[in-house]
MARPADO-295245 format. One record per residue (C-alpha): x, y, z; residue in three letters. Coordinates in Angstrom, 1 decimal. Layout:
N
<atom><px>X</px><py>Y</py><pz>Z</pz><resn>Ala</resn></atom>
...
// end
This chain:
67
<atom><px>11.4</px><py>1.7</py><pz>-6.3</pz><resn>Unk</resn></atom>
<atom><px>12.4</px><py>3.1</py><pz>-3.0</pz><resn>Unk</resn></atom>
<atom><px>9.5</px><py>5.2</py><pz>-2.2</pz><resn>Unk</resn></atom>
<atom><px>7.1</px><py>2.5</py><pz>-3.5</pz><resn>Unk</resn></atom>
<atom><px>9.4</px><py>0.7</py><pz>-0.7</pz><resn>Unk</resn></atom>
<atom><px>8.9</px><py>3.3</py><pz>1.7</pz><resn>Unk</resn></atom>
<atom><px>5.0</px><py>3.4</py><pz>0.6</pz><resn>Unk</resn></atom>
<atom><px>4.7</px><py>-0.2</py><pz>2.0</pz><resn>Unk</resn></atom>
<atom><px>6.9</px><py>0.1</py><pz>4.8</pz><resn>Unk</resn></atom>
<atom><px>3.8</px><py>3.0</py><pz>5.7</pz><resn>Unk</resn></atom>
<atom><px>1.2</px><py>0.6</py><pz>4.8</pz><resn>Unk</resn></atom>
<atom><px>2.9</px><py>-2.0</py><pz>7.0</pz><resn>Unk</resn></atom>
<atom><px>2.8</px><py>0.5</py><pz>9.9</pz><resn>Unk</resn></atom>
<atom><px>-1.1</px><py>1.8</py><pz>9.3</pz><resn>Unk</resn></atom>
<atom><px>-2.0</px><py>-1.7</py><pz>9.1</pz><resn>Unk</resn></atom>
<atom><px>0.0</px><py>-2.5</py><pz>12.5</pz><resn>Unk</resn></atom>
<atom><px>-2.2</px><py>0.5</py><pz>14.4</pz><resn>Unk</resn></atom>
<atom><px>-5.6</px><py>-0.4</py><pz>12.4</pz><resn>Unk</resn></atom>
<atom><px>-5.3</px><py>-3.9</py><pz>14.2</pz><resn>Unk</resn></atom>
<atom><px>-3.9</px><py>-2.9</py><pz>17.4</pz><resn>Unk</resn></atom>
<atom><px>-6.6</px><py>-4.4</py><pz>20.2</pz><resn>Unk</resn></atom>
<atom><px>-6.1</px><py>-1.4</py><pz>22.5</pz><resn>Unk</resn></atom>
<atom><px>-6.9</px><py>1.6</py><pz>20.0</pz><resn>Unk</resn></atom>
<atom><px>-11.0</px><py>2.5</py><pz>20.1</pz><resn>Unk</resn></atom>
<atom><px>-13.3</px><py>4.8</py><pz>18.5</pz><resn>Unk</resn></atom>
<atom><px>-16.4</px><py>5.4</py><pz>19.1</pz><resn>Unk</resn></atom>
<atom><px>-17.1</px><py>2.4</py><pz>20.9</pz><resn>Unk</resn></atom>
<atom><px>-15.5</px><py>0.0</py><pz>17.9</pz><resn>Unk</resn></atom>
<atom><px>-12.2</px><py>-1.2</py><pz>16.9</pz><resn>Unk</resn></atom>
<atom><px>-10.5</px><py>0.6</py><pz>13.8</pz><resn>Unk</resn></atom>
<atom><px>-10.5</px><py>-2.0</py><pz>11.5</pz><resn>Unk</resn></atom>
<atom><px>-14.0</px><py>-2.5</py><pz>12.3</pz><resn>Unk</resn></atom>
<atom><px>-14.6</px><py>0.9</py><pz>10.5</pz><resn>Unk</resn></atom>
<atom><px>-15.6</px><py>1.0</py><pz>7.1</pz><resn>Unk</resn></atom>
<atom><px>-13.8</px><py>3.7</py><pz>6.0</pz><resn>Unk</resn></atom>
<atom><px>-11.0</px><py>3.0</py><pz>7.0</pz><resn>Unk</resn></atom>
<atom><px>-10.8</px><py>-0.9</py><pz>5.5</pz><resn>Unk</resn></atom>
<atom><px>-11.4</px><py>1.6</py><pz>2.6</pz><resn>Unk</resn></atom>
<atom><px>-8.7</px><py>3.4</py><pz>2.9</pz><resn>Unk</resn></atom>
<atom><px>-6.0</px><py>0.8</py><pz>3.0</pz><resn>Unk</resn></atom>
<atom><px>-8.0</px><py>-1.4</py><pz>0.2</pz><resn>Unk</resn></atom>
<atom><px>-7.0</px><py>2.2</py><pz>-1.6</pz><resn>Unk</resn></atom>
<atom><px>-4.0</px><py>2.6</py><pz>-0.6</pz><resn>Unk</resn></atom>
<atom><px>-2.9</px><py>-0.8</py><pz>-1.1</pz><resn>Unk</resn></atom>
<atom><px>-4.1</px><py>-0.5</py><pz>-4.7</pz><resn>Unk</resn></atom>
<atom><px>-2.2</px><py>2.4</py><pz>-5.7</pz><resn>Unk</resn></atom>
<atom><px>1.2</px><py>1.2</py><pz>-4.4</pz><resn>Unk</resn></atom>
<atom><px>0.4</px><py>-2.3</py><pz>-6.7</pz><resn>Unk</resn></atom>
<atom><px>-0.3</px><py>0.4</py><pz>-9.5</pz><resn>Unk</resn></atom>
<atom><px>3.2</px><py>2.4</py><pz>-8.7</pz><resn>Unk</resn></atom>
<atom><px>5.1</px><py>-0.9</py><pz>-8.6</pz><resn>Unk</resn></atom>
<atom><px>3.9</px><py>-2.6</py><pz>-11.5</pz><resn>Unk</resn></atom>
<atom><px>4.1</px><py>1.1</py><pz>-13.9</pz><resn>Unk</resn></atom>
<atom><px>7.9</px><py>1.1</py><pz>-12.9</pz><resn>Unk</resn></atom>
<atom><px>8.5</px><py>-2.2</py><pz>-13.9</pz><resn>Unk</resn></atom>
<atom><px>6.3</px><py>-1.9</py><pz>-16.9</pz><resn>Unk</resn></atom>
<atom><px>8.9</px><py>1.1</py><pz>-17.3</pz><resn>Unk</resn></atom>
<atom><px>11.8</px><py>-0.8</py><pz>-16.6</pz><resn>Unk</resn></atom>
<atom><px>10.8</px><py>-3.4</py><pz>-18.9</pz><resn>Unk</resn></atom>
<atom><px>10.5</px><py>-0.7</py><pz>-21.6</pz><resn>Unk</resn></atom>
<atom><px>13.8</px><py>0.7</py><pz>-21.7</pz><resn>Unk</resn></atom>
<atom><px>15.6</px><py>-2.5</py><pz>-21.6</pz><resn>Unk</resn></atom>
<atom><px>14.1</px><py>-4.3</py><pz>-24.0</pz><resn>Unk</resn></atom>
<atom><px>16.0</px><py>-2.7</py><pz>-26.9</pz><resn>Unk</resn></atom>
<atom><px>18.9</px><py>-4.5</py><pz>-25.0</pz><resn>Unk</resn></atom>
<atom><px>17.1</px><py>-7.8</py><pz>-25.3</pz><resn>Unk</resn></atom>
<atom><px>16.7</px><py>-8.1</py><pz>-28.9</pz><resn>Unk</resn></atom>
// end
């Protein structure tokens, strides 16, 4: 869980730049850029998948312990 932590904690900070008002390219903002909306919708996604396959994972092992 800790690099999925550290994974969102980078997504936090990509996000921050991507909608900073004084970053430009090619004439347009950053988030205005297609590809790169795409590459935090991505990016986004696989951090969801890494988190919920650890819990599913986590739920696994313990639930021997439940019954």
């Amino acid at each position: 869980m800790r690099s999925i932590g550290a994974a969102q904690a980078s997504l936090n900070l990509m996000l921050q730049r991507v909608t900073d008002p004084s970053r430009k390219t090619f004439g347009k903002y950053l988030h205005q850029h297609g590809t790169v909306i795409h590459d935090i919708a991505l990016s986004r996604a696989e951090i969801e998948s890494a988190r919920l396959l650890v819990l599913s994972a986590a739920l696994q092992v313990s639930r021997p312990f439940l019954n």
